[in-house]
N, C-alpha and C positions, 0 to 999 in steps of 0.2 A: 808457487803452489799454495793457496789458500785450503786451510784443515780446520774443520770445526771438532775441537775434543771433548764429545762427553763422555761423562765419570759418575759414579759416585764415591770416589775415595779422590782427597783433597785436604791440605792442610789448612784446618783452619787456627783460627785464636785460641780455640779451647781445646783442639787434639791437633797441636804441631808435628806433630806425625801421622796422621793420619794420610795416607797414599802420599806421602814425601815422593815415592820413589814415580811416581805419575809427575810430578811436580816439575823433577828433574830433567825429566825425560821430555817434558816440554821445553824446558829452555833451553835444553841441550839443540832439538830439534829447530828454536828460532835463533838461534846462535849458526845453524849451518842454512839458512835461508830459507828455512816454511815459516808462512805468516800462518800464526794461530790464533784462534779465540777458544775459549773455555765456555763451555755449559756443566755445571754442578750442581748435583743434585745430593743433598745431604739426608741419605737414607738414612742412617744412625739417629737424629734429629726427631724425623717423622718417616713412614712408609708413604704418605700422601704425598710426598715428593715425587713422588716416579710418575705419579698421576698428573700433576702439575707439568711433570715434562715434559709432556707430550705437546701442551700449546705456547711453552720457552721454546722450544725446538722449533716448531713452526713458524713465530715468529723470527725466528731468527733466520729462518731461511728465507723469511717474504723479505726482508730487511740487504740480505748481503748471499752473495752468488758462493759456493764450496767448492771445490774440485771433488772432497770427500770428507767424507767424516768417520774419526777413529775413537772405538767406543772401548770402555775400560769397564769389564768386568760387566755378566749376563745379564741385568737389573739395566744399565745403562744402552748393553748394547738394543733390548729389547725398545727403549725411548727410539735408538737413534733409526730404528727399522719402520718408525709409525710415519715415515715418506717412503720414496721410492724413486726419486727424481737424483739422489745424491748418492753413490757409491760411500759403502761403509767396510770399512777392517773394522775388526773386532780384537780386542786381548784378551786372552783367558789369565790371570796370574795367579789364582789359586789352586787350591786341594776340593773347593768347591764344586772343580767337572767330573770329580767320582765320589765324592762325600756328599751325607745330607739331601735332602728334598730338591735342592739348588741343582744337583747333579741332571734331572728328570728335564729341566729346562734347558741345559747346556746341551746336554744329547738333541734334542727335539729342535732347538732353534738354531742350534750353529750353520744349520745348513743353510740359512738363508742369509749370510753374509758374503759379501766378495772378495774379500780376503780373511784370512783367519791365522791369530799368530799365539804360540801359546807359550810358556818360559822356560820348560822343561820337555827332555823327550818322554818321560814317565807321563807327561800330560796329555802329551799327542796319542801315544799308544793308548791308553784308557780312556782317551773320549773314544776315540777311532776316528781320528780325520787323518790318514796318512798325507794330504796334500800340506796339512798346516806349516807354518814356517816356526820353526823353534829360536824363538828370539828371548832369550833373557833380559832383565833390566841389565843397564850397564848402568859402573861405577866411575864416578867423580876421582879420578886418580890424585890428584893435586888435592883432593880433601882428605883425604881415606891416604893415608900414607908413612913411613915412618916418623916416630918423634921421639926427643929423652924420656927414657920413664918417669924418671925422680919428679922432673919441672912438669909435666902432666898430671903426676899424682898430686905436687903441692900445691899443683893450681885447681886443684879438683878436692882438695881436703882430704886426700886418701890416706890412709897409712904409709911408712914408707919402708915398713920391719916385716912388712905379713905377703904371705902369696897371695896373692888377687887371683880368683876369677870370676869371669863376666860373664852375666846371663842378661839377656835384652829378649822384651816382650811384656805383652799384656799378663800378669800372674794370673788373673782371673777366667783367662781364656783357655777353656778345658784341651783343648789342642793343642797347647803349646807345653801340658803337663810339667808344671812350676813345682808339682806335688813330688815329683819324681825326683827332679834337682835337688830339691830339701833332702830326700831321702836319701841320694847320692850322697850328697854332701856330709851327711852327718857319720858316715863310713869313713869319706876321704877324712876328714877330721881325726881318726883314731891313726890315720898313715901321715898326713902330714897335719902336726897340731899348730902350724901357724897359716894355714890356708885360712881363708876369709872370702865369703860368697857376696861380690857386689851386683845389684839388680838397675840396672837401667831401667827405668819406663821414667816417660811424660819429661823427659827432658829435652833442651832444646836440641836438634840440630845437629848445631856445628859444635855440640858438645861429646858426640858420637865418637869422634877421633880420639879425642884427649883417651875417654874412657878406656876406649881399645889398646892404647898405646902405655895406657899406664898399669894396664892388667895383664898378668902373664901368662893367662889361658883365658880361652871362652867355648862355653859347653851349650850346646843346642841336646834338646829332648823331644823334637814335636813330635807328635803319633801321623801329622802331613803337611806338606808345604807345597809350593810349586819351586820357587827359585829363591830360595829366601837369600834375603840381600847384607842381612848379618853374618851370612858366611863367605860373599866374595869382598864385603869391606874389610874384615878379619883379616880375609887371604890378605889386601891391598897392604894393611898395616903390620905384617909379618908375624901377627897374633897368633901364638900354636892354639887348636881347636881338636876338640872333644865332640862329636857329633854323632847320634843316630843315623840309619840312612834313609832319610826322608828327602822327597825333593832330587833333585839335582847333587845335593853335599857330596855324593861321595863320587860326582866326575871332577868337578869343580877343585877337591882337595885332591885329588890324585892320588898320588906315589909322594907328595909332600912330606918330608920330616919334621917331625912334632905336629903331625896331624892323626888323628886317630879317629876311626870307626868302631865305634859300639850299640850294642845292641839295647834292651832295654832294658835289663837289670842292675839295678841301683851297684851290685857290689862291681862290677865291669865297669860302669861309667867310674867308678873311682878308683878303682886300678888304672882306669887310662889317665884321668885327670891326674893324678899321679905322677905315671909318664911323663907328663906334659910339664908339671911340676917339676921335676926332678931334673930335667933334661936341661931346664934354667936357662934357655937360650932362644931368638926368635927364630921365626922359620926365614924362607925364601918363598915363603908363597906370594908374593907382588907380582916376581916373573911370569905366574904360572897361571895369573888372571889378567893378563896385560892385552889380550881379545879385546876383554870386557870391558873397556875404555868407554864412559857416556858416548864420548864423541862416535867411537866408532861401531857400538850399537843405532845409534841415529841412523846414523849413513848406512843400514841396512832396516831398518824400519821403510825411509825413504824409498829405498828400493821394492819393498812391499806399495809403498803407496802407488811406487810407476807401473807395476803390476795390474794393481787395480785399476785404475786410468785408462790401462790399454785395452783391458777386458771389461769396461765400466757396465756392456749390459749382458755380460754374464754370471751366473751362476752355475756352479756346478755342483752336479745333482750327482752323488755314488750310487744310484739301485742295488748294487751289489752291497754295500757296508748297510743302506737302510734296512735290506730286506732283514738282513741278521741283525738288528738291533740295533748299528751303529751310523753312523753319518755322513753323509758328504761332505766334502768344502770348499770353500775357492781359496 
């Protein structure tokens, strides 16, 4: 099976994180025998990029024959529709199919793809494509897994006297509300006065683990996600977690011990973080994500792609979900 993936999230040199989890999920994918190529298109950079893609695309298709191509995210999938020769899946992974401006285009275009897979079922129900396939990213288990605290923290410079917890994300990004954490935090402070808030961003990689495994909680705030991926490597590394219920978190966490659901006021998040604190111990949540395997998310991606193949010149059209506002799928 030959798959052309365009994107525009992709790690580059200057944001190594940036769509890691796209990243993964291709090599995961040529590790179980799809040949891939990559088209990237670095909207962050410039927005003239999308316009640019429309004649990469093309070329590329005059050049080498697809079975299909699997598009990441509305902006990409929108390049990969400007043929019609090539069957396209499409991935939804944001909060951007009911938030923002962005949302107006997901409604209105999804319909015209031949497969449609989105990462959460909160995603599916609020676009309204009941056909979609709810496929999460999966996790790198052999990366994301346990390890010593001690030798994590002193390989990381951390303290080795203070409660750790971990927040990961962009601060600056009003939706992942950093403002809130702060304010949480300086509560939990007055309960437990050796807690210490470490912030991941703009580190490398395969620096992710260490952090997790050397922090004794980790606290999610976002106001929306789709499947955020710092809550099932958490789970992987038996990290107790602190989380709003945005996304997916709170199927994902379960019934887990030393996991907690909170709502969004600052003095609750630090009652829970507290909890999580206090309880001094890691979870068992590896077992409880062990689905969520890269590998064995792939091998049901694949199985979306044989879908599309066999239905290469269908679309299906919902008249009934358009009529009321909402959309078809295949």
């Amino acid at each position: 099976m030959k798959v052309l993936v365009v994107t525009n999230m992709y790690p580059t040199k200057e944001q190594p994180h940036f769509g890691i989890f796209v990243q993964e999920q291709v090599k995961s994918l040529r590790k179980l025998g799809v040949e891939i190529d990559l088209l990237f298109m670095d909207g962050r950079a410039s927005r003239w990029n999308y316009l640019k893609g429309y004649p990469r695309l093309w070329w590329r298709l005059l050049r080498k024959r697809y079975d299909l191509i699997h598009a990441h995210y509305i902006f990409a999938g929108l390049v990969a529709r400007g043929q019609i020769g090539t069957p396209v899946v499409l991935t939804h992974h944001g909060p951007e199919v009911f938030m923002t401006w962005e949302s107006k285009l997901c409604r209105w275009f999804t319909r015209f793809f031949h497969k449609v897979i989105v990462v959460s079922q909160e995603m599916k129900t609020r676009l309204g494509v009941p056909r979609a396939h709810v496929i999460p990213c999966g996790i790198d288990m052999e990366m994301f897994r346990p390890l010593p605290r001690f030798e994590c923290r002193r390989e990381l410079g951390l303290p080795e006297n203070k409660r750790l917890v971990l927040w990961a994300g962009e601060p600056h990004r009003p939706v992942k509300r950093f403002d809130l954490v702060q304010e949480a935090f300086e509560r939990l402070k007055q309960r437990v006065p050796d807690a210490e808030l470490v912030v991941l961003a703009a580190k490398p990689y395969t620096e992710v683990p260490l952090y997790m495994n050397a922090c004794d909680a980790l606290v999610l705030t976002s106001l929306a996600e789709g499947s955020p991926m710092v809550i099932k490597e958490a789970m992987a590394c038996n990290l107790p977690i602190v989380s709003t219920p945005t996304g997916d978190v709170e199927e994902v966490i379960g019934g887990t011990a030393g996991c907690y659901m909170t709502n969004d006021d600052p003095e609750e998040i630090a009652e829970k973080l507290e909890l999580a604190l206090r309880r001094n111990a890691r979870t068992g949540g590896r077992e409880d994500v062990t689905a969520m395997d890269l590998d064995a998310i792939s091998r049901r991606i694949i199985g979306v792609y044989e879908e599309a193949l066999q239905g290469r010149e269908k679309l299906v059209h919902e008249a009934d979900s358009l009529e009321q506002g909402g959309l078809g799928s295949a």
